[in-house]
VOPAGU-2260 file (C-alpha; in pm, 1 decimal, decimal comma):
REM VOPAGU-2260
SITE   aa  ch    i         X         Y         Z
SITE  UNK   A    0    1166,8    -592,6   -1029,6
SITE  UNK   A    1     922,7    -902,0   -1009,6
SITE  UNK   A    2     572,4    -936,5   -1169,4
SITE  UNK   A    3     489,4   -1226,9    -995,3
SITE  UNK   A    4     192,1   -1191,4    -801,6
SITE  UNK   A    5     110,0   -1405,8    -482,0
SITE  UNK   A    6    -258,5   -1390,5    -555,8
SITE  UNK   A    7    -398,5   -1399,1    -896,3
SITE  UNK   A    8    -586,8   -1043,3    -953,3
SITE  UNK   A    9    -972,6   -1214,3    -957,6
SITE  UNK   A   10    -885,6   -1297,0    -582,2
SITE  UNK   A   11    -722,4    -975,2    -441,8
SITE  UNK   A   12   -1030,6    -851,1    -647,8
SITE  UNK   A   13   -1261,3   -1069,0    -385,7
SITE  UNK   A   14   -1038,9   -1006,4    -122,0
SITE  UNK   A   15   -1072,0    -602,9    -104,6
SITE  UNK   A   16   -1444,2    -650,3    -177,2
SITE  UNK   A   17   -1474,5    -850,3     116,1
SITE  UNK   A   18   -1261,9    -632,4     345,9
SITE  UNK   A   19   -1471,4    -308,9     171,8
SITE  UNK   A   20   -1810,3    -464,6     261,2
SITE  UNK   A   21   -1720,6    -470,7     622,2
SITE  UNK   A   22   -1736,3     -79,2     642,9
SITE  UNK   A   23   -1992,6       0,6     852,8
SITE  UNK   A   24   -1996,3     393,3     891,7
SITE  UNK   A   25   -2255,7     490,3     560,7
SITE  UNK   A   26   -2007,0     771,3     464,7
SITE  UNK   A   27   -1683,5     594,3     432,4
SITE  UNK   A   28   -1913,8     284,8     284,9
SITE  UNK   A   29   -2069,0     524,0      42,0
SITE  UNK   A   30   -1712,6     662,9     -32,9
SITE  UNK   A   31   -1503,3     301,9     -67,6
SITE  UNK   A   32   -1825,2     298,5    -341,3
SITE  UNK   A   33   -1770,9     574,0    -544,4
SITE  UNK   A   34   -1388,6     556,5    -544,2
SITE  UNK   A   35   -1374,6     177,9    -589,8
SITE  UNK   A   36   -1677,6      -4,8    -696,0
SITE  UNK   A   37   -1655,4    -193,4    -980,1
SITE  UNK   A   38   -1809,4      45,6   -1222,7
SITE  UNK   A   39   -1657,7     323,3   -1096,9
SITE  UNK   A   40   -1406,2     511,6   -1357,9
SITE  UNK   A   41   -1132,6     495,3   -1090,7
SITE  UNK   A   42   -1159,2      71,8   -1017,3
SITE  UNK   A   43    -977,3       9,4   -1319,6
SITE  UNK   A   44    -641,8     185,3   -1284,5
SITE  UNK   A   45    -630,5     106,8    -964,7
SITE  UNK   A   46    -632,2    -246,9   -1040,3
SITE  UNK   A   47    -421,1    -212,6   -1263,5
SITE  UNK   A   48    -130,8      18,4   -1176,3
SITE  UNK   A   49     180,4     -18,9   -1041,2
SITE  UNK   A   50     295,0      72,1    -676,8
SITE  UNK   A   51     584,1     231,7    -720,0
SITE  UNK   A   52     861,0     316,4   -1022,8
SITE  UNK   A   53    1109,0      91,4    -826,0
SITE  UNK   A   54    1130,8     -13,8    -473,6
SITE  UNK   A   55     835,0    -216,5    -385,8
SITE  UNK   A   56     577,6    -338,5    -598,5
SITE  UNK   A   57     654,5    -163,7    -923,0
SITE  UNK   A   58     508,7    -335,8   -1186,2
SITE  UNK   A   59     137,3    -382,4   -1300,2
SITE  UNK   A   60    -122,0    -446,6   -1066,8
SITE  UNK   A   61      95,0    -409,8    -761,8
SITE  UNK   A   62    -116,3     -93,6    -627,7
SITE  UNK   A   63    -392,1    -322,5    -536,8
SITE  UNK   A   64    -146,4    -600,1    -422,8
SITE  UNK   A   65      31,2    -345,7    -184,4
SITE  UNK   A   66    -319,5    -171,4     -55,1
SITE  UNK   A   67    -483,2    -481,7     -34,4
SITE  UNK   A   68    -180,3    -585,5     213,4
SITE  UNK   A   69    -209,0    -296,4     422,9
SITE  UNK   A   70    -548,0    -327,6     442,7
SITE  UNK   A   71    -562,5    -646,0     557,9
SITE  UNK   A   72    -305,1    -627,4     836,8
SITE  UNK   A   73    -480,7    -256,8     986,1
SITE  UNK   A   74    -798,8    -501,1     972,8
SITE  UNK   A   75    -630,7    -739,7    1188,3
SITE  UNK   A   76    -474,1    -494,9    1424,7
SITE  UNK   A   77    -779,3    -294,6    1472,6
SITE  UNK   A   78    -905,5    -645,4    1684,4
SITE  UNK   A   79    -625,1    -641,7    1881,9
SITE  UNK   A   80    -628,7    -289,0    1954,3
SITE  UNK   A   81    -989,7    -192,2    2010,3
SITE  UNK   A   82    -976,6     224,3    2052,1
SITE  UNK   A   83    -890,1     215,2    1709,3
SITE  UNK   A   84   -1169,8     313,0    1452,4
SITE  UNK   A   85   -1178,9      47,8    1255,1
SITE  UNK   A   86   -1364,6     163,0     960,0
SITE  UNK   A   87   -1154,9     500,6     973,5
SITE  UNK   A   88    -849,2     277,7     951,8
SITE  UNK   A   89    -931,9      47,2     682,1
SITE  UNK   A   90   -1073,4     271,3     484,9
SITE  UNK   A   91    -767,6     542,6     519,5
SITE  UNK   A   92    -584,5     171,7     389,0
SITE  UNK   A   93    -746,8     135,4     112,4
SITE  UNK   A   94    -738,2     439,8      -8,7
SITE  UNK   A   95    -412,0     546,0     142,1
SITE  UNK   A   96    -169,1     555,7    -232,6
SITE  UNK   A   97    -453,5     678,5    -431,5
SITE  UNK   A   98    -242,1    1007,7    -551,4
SITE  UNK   A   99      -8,1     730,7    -717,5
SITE  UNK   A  100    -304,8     705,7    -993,3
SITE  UNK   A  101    -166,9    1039,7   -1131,3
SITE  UNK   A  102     201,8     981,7   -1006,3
SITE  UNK   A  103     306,1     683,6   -1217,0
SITE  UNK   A  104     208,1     570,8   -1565,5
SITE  UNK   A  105     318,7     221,5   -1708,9
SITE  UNK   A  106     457,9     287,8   -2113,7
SITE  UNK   A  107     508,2    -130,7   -2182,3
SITE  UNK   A  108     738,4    -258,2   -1931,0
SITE  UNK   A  109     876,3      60,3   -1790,6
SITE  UNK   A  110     742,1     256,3   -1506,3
SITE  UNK   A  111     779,2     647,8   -1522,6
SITE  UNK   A  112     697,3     968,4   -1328,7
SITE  UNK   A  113     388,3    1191,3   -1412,8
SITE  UNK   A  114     484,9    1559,8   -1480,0
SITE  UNK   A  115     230,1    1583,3   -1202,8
SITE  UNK   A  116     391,8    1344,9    -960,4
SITE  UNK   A  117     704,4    1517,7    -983,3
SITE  UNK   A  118     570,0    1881,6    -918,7
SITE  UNK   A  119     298,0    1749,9    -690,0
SITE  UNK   A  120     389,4    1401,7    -525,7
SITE  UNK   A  121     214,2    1113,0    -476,0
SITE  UNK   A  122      55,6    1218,2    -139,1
SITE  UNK   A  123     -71,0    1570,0    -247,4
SITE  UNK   A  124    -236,4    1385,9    -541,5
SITE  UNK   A  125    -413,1    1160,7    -317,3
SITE  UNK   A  126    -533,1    1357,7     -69,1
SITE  UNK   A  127    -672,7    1590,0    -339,5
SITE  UNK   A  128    -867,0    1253,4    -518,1
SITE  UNK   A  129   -1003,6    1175,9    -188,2
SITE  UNK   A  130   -1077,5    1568,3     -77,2
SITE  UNK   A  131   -1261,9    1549,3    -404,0
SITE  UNK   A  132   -1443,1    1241,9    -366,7
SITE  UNK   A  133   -1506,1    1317,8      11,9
SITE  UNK   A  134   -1703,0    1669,2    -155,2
SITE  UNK   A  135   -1928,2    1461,8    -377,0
SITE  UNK   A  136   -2069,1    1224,4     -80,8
SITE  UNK   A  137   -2423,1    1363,9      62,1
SITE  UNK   A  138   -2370,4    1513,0     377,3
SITE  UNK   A  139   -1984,8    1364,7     452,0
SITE  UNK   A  140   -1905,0    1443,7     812,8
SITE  UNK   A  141   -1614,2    1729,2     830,0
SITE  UNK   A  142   -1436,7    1550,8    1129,3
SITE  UNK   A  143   -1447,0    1198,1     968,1
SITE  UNK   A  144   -1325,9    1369,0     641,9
SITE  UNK   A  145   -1049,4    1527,1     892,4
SITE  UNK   A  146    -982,3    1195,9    1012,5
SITE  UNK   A  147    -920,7    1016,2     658,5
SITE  UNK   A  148    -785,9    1265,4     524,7
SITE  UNK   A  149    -511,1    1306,3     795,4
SITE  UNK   A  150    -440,4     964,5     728,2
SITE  UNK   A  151    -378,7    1017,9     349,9
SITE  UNK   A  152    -129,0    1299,9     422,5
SITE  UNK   A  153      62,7    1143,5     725,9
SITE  UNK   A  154      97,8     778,3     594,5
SITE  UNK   A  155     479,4     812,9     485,7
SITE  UNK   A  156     492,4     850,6     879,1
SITE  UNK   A  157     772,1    1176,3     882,2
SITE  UNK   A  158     823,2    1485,0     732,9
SITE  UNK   A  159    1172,4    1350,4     592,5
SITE  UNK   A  160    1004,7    1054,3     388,9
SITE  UNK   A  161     761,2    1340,6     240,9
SITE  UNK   A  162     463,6    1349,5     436,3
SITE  UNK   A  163     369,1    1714,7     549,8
SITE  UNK   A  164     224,1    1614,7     896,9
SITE  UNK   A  165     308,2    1308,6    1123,8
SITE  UNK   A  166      69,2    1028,1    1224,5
SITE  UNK   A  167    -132,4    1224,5    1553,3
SITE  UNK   A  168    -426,6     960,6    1565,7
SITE  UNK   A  169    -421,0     573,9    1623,9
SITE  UNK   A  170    -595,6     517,3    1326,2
SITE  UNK   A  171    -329,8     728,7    1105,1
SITE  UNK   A  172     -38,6     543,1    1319,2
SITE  UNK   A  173    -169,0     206,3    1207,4
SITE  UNK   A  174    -191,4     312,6     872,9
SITE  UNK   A  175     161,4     422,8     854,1
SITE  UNK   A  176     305,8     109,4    1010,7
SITE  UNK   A  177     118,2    -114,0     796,8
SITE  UNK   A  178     231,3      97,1     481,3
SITE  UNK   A  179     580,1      80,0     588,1
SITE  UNK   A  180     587,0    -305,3     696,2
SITE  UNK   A  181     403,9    -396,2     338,5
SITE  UNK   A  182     653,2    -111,9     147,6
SITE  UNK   A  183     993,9    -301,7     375,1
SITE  UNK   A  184     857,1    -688,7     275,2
SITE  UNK   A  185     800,0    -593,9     -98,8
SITE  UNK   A  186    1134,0    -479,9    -108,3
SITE  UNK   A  187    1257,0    -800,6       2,0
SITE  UNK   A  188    1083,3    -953,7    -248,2
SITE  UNK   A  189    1255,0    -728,9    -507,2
SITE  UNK   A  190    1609,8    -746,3    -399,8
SITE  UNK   A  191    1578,5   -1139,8    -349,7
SITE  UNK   A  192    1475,0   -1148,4    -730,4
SITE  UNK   A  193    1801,1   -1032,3    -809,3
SITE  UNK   A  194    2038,6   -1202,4    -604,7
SITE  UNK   A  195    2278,3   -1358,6    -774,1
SITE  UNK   A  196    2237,9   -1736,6    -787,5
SITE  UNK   A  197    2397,5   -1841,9    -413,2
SITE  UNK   A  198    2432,1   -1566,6    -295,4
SITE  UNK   A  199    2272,9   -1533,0      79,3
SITE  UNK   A  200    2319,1   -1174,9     104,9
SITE  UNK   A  201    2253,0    -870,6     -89,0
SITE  UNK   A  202    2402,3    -545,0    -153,7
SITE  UNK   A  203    2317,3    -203,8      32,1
SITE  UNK   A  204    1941,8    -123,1     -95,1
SITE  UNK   A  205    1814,8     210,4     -39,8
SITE  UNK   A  206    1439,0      62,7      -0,1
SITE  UNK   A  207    1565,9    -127,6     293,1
SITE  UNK   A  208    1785,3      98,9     419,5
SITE  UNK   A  209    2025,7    -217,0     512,7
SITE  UNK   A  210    2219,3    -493,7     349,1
SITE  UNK   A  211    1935,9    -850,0     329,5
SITE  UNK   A  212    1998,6   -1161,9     410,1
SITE  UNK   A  213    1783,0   -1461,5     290,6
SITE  UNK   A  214    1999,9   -1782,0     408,4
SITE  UNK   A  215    1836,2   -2102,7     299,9
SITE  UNK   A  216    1606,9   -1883,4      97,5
SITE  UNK   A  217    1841,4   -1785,0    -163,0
SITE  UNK   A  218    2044,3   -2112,7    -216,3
SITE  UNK   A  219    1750,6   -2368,3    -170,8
SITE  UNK   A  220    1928,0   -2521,5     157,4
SITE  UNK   A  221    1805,9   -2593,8     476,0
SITE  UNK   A  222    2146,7   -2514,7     726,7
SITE  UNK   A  223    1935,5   -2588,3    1054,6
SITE  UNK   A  224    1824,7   -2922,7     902,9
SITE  UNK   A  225    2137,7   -3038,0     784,0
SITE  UNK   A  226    2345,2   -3017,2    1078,8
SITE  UNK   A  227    2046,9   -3164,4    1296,2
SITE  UNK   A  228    2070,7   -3423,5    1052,4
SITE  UNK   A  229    2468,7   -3456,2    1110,1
């Protein structure tokens, strides 16, 4: 498991501000607020807590590192698909692992399961934070609560991975791909850590689903370059 973080936490910190402040609906704006604004009670922890108890980010701060990644690539997609509601998306991106505030706790260096994230899961916690938060916003629209909401319960993208609906919107599809793109590449990260030294291949991971292979990565070689060079 790596704690190495590619951006120090000030500048994720200025990064998800920046992405936040381009909300332009008043109700998810209002929401991102409450939820995440730097006083709020929830801001903390979620800076601080891990993504996961093992396969991709687990280890402190990698919650933010993980949403912040998914947030940025649904705000790049939404250009290039333009039927998507962007501030649905993003915000659904942000806020899409909140339940893993209550699912994981950090005790030193370890990671463990909540009693509550084992009898609830991560995604009924969430969408019951953001149900909750959604309640205590002036005048929240019920079909953009639908629409976020949705998003929180169908982001593990199948019924088999644990969510209890499927993506049905293009906002909640984006969501789901980003999620699982950000969830595949952090667990690259993590089974590259501990490769053996040489090695170019790992073992089976479950995270991955697959064997990985790094190449030059792992062994500090360029193969391409050498033989070009022969």
């Amino acid at each position: 498991m790596s704690g190495d973080l590619a951006r120090s936490v000030k500048q994720m910190e200025r990064d998800l501000r920046e992405l936040i402040a381009t909300v332009q609906t008043p109700h998810l704006a209002a929401l991102l607020e409450r939820t995440l604004g730097s006083s709020s009670p929830t801001w903390r922890r979620y800076r601080d807590a891990p993504a996961a108890k093992r396969y991709h980010h687990a280890y402190r701060h990698g919650l933010l590192e993980h949403s912040l990644s998914v947030a940025q690539a649904v705000s790049a997609l939404a250009e290039i698909f333009p039927a998507v509601d962007r501030d649905v998306a993003l915000t659904g991106a942000v806020l899409h692992d909140l339940g893993k505030l209550d699912a994981y706790r950090q005790v030193g260096d370890e990671i463990e399961m909540t009693d509550a994230g084992r009898l609830h899961g991560e995604i009924a916690l969430g969408y019951a934070r953001v149900r909750d938060a959604i309640a205590a916003v002036d005048g929240f629209p019920a079909e953009l609560a639908q629409a976020l909401l949705h998003i929180i319960l169908s982001h593990h993208g199948s019924l088999a991975h644990g969510s209890p609906v499927v993506p049905c919107t293009r906002e909640a599809t984006l969501v789901h791909m980003a999620d699982n793109l950000g969830s595949k590449l952090g667990s690259f990260d993590r089974v590259q850590d501990a490769l053996e030294v040489g090695s170019r291949w790992s073992g089976y991971d479950n995270g991955l689903g697959a064997v990985a292979f790094f190449g030059a990565a792992a062994t500090g070689q360029d193969p391409v370059g050498a033989r070009l060079a022969a």
